[in-house]
MARBA-3410 file (N, C-alpha, C, O; in Angstrom, 1 decimal):
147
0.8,-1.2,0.0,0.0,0.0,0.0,0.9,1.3,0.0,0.8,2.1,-0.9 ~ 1.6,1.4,0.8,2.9,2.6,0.7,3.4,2.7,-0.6,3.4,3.8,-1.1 ~ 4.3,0.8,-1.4,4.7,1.7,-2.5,3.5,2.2,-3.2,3.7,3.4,-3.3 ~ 2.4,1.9,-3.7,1.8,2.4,-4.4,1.3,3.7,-4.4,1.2,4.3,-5.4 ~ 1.0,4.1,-3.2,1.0,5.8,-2.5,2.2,6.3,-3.1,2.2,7.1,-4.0
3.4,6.0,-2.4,4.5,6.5,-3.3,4.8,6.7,-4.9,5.1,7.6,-5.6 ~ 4.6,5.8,-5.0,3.9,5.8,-7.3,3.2,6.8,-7.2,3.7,7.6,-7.9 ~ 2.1,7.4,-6.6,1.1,8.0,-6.8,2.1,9.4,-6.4,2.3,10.2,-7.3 ~ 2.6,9.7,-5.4,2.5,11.2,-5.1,3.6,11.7,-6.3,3.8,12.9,-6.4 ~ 4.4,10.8,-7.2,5.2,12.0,-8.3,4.3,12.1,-9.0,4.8,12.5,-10.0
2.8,11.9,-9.2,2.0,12.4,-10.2,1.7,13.8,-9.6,1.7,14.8,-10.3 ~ 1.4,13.7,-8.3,0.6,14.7,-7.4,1.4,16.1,-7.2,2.6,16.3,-6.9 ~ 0.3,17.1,-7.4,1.5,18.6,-7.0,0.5,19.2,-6.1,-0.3,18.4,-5.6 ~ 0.3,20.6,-5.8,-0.3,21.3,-5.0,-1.5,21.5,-5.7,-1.7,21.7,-6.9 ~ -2.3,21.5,-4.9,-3.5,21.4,-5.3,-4.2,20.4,-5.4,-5.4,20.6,-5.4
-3.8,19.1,-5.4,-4.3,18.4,-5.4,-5.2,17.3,-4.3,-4.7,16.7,-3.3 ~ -6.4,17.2,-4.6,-7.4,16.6,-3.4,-7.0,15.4,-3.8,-6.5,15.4,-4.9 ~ -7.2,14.2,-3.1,-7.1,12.6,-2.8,-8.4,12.4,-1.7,-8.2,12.9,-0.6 ~ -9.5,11.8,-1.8,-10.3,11.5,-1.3,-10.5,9.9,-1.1,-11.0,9.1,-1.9 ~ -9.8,9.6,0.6,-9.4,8.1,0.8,-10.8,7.3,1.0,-11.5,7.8,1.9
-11.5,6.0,0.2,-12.7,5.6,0.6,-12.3,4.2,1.4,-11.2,3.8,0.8 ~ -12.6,3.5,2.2,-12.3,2.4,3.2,-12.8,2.2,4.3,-13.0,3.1,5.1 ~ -13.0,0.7,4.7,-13.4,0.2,5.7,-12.6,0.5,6.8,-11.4,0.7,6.6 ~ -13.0,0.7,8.0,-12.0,1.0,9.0,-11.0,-0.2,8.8,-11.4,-1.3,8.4 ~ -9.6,0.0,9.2,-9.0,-1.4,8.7,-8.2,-1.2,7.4,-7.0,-1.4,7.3
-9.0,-0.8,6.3,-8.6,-1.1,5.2,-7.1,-0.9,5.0,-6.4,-1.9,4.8 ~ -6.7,0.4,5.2,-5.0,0.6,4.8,-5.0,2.6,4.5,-4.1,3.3,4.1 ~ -6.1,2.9,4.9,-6.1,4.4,4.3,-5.0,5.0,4.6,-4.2,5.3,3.8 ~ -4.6,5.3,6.4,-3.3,5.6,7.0,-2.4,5.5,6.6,-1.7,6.4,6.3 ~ -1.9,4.0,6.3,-1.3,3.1,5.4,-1.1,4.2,4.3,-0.2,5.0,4.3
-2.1,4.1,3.6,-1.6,4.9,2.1,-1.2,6.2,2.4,-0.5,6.8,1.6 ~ -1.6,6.7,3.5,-1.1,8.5,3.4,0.6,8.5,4.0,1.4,9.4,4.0 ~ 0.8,7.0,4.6,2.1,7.3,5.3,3.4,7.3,3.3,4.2,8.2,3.0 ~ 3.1,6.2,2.7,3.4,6.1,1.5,3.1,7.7,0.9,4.0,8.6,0.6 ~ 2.0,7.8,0.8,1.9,9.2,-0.2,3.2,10.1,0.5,4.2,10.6,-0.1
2.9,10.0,2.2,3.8,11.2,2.2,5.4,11.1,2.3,6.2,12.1,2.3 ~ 5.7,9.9,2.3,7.4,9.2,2.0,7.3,9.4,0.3,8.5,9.5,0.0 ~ 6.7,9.4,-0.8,6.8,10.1,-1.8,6.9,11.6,-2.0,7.4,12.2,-3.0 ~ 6.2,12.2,-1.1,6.2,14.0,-0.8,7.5,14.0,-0.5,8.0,15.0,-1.1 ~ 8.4,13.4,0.2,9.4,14.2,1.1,9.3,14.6,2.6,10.1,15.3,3.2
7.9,13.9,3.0,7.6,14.1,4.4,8.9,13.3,5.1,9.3,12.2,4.6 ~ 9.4,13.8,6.1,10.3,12.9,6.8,9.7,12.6,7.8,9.7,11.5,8.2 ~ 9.1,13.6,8.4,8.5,13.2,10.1,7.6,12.0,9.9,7.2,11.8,8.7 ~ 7.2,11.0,11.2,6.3,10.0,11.3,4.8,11.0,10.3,4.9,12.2,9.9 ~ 4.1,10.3,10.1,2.5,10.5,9.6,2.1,9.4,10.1,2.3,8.2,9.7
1.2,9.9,11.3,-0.4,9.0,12.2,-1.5,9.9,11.6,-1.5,10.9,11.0 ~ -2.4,9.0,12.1,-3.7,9.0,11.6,-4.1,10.6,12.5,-3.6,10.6,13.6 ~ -5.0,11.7,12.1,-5.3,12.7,12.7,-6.2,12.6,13.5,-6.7,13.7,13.9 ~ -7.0,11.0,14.1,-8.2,11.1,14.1,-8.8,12.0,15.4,-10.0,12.4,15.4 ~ -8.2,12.1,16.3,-8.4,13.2,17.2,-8.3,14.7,17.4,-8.9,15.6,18.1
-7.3,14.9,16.2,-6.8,16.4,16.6,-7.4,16.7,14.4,-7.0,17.7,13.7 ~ -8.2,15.8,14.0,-9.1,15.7,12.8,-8.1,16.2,11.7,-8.4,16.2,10.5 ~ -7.0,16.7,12.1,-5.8,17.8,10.6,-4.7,18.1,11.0,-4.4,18.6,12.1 ~ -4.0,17.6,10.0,-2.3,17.6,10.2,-1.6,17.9,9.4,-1.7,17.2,8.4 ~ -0.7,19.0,9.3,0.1,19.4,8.5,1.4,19.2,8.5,2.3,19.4,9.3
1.6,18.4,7.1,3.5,17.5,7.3,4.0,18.7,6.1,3.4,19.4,5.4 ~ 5.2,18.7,6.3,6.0,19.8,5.4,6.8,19.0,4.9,7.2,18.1,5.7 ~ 7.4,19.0,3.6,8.5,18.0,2.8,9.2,18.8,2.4,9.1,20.0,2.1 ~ 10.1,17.9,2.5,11.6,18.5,2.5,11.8,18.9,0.9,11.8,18.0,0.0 ~ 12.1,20.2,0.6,12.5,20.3,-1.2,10.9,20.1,-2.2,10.9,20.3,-3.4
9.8,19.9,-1.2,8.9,19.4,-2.1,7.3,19.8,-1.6,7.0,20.6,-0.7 ~ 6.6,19.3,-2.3,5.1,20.2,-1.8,4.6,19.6,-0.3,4.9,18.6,0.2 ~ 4.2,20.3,-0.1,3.7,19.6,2.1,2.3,18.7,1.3,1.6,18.9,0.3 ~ 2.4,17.5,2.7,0.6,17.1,2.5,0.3,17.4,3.9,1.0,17.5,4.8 ~ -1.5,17.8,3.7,-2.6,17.8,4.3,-3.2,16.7,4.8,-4.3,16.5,4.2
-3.0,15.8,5.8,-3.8,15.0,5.8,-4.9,15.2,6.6,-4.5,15.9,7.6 ~ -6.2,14.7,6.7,-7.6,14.8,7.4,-8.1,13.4,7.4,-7.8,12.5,6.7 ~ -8.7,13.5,8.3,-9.5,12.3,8.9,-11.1,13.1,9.3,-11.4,14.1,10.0 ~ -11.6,12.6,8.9,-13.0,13.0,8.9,-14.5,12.3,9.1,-15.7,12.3,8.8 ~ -13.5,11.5,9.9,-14.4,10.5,10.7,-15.2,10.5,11.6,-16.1,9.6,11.7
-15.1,11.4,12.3,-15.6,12.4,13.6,-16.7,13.6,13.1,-17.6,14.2,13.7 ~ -16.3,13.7,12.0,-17.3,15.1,11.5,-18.2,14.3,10.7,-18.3,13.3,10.1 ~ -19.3,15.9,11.3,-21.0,15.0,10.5,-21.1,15.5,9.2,-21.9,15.0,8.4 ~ -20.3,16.8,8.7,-20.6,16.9,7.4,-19.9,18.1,6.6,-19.1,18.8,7.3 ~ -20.1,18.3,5.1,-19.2,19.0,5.0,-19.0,20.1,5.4,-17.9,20.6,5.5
-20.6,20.9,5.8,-19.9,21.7,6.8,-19.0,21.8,7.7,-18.4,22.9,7.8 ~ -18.8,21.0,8.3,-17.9,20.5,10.0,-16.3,20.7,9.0,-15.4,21.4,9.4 ~ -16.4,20.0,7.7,-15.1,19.7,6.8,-14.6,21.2,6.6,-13.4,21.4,6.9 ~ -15.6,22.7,6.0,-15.2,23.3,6.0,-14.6,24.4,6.5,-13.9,25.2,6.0 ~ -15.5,23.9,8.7,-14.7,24.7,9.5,-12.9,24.6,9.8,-12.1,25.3,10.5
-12.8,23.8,9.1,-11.1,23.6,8.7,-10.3,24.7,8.3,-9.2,24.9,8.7 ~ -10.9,25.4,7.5,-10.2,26.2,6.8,-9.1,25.2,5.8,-7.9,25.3,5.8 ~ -9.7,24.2,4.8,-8.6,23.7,4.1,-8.3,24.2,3.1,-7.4,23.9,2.4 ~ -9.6,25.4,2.8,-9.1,26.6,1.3,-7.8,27.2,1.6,-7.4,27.8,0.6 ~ -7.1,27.3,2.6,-6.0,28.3,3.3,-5.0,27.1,2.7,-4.2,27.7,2.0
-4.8,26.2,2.6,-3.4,25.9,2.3,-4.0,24.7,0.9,-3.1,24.1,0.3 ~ -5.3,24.5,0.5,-5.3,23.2,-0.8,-4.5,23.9,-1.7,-3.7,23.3,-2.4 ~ -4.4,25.1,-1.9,-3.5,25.0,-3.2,-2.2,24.7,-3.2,-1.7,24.2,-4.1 ~ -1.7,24.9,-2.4,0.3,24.6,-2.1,0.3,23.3,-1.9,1.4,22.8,-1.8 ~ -0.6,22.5,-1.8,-0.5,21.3,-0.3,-1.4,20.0,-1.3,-2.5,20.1,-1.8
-0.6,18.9,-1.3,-1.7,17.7,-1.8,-2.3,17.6,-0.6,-1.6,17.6,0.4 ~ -4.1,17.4,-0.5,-4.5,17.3,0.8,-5.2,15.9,1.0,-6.0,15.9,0.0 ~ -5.4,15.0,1.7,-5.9,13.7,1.4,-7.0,13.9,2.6,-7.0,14.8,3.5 ~ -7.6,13.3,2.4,-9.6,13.7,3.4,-9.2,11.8,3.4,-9.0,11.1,2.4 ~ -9.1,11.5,4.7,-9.4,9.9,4.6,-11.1,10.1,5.7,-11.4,10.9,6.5
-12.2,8.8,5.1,-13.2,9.2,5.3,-13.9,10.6,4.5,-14.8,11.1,5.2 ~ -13.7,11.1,3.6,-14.3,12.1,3.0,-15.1,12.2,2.0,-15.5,13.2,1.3 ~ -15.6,10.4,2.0,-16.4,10.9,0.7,-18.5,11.2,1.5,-19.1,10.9,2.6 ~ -18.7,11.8,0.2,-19.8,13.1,0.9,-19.5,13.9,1.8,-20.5,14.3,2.4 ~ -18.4,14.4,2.2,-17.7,15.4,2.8,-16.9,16.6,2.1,-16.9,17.8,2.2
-15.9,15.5,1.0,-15.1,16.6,0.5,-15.4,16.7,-0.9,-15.3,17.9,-1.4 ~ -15.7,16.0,-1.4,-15.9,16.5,-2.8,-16.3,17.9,-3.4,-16.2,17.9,-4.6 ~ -16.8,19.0,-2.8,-17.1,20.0,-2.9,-15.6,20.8,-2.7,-15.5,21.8,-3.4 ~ -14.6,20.5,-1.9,-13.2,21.2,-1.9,-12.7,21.6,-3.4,-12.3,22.7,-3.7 ~ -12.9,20.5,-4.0,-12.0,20.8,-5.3,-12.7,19.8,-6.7,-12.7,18.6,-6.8
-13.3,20.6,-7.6,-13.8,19.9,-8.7,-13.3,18.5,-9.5,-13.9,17.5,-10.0 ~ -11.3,19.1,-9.3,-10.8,17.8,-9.5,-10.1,17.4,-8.3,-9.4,18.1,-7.6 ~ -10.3,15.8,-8.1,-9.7,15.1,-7.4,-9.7,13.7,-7.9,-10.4,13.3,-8.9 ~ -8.7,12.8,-7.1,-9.1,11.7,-6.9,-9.6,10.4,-5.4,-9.4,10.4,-4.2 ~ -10.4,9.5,-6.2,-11.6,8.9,-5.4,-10.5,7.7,-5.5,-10.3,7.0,-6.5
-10.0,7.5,-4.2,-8.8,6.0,-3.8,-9.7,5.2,-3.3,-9.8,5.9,-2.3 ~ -10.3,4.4,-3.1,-11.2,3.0,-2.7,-10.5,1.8,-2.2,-9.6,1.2,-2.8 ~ -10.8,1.6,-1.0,-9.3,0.6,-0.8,-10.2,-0.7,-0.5,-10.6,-0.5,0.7 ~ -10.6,-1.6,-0.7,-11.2,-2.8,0.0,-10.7,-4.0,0.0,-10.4,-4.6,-1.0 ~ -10.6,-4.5,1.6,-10.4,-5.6,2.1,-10.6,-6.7,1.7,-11.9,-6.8,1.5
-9.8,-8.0,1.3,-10.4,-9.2,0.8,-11.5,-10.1,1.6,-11.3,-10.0,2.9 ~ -12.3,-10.8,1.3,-13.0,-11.0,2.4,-12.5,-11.5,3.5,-12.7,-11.4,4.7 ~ -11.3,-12.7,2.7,-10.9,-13.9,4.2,-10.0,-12.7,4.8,-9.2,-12.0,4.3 ~ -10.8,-12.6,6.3,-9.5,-12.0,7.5,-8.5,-12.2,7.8,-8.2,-11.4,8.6 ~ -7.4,-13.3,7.4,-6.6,-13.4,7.5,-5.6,-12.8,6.0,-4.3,-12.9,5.8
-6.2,-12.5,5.4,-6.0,-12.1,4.0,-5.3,-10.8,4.1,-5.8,-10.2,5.1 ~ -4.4,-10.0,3.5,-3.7,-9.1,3.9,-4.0,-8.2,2.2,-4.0,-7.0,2.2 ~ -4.3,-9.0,0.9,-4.4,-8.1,0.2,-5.4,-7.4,-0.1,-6.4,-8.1,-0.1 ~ -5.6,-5.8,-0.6,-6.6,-5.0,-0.6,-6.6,-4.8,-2.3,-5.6,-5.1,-3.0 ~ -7.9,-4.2,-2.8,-8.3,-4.3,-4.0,-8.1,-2.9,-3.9,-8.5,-2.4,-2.8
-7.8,-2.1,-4.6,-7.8,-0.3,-4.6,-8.0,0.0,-6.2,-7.4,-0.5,-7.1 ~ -8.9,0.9,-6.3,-10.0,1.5,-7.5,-9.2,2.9,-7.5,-8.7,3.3,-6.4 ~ -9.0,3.7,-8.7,-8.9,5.0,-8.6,-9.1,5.7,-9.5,-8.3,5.8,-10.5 ~ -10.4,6.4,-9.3,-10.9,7.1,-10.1,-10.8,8.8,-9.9,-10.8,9.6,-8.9 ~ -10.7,9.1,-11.2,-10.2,10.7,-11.5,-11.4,11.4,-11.6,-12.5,10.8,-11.8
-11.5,12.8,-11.4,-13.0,13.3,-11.3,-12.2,14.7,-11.9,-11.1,14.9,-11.4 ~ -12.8,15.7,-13.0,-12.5,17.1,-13.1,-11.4,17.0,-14.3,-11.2,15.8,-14.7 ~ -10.9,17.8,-14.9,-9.7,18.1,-16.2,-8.7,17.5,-15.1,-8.1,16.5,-15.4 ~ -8.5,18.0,-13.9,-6.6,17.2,-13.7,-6.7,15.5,-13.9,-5.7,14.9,-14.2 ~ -7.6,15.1,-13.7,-8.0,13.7,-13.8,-8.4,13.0,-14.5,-8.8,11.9,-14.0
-8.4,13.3,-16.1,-9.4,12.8,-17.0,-9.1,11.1,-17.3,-7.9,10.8,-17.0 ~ -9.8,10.0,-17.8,-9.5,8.9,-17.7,-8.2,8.2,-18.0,-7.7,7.4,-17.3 ~ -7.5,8.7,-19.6,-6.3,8.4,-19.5,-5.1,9.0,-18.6,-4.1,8.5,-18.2 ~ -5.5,9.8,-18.4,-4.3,10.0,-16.9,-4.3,9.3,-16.0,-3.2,9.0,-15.4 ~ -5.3,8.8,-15.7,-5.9,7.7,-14.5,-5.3,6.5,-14.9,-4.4,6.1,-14.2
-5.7,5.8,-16.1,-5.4,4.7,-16.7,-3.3,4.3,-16.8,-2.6,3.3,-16.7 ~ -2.8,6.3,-17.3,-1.5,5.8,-16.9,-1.1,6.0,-15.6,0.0,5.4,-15.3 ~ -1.5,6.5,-14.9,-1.5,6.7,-13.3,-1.2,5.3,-12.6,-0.4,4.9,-11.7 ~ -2.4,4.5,-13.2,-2.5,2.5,-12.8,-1.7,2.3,-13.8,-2.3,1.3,-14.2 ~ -1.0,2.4,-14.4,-0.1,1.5,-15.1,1.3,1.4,-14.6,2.1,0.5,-14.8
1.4,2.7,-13.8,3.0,2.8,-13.0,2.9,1.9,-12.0,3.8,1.2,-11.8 ~ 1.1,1.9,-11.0,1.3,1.5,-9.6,1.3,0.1,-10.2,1.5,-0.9,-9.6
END
């Protein structure tokens, strides 16, 4: 799940939304720790789920935003963030955000991560669909051909 996050963030520049979809469990964290070891984040990346937003800064390279939005009832609650103040500089990833964030930014992408069914099973199925001009299908299509 990391390298693939990592594949993903040399596509990614500022401005860009990532809207993580998953089962609790799935790997969402997982993927933002990858995305952000492809940013240049050096510090640890944990999950925000208490303090709901976290700002990593990378070294030489664009900062991520990560959110958890698990705790909030809607997109209003998402807005009291203030994430218009830094989405443009900042790839910002909303784990839990779908019907929350999608209104942030026309283009984004929709990461889907699901669990195989046997529990003992470690591999996840991940969907990723492009939404808006930064995203149009063949970008997407070469996007999954790197991961």
């Amino acid at each position: 799940m990391r390298d693939l996050a990592a594949t993903l963030a040399a596509a990614c520049r500022g401005g860009d939304l990532i809207v993580l979809i998953g089962d609790l469990g799935a790997g969402k964290t997982t993927f933002v720790q990858g995305l952000g070891r492809g940013l240049g984040v050096s510090e640890a990346v944990t999950s925000p789920t208490f303090v709901i937003s976290r700002v990593h800064e990378a070294a030489g390279g664009i900062g991520l935003v990560h959110v958890d939005a698990y705790r909030l009832g809607s997109a209003v609650d998402l807005d009291d963030l203030d994430l218009d103040v830094t989405l443009a500089d900042c790839v910002t990833v909303v784990e839990w955000g779908e019907g929350k964030a999608e209104h942030l930014s026309p283009n984004r992408l929709d990461v889907r991560i699901d669990r195989s069914d046997d529990a003992d099973d470690e591999v996840r199925l991940v969907t990723i669909t492009g939404h808006g001009e930064r995203w149009p299908a063949d970008a997407v299509a070469a996007l999954e051909s790197r991961c």
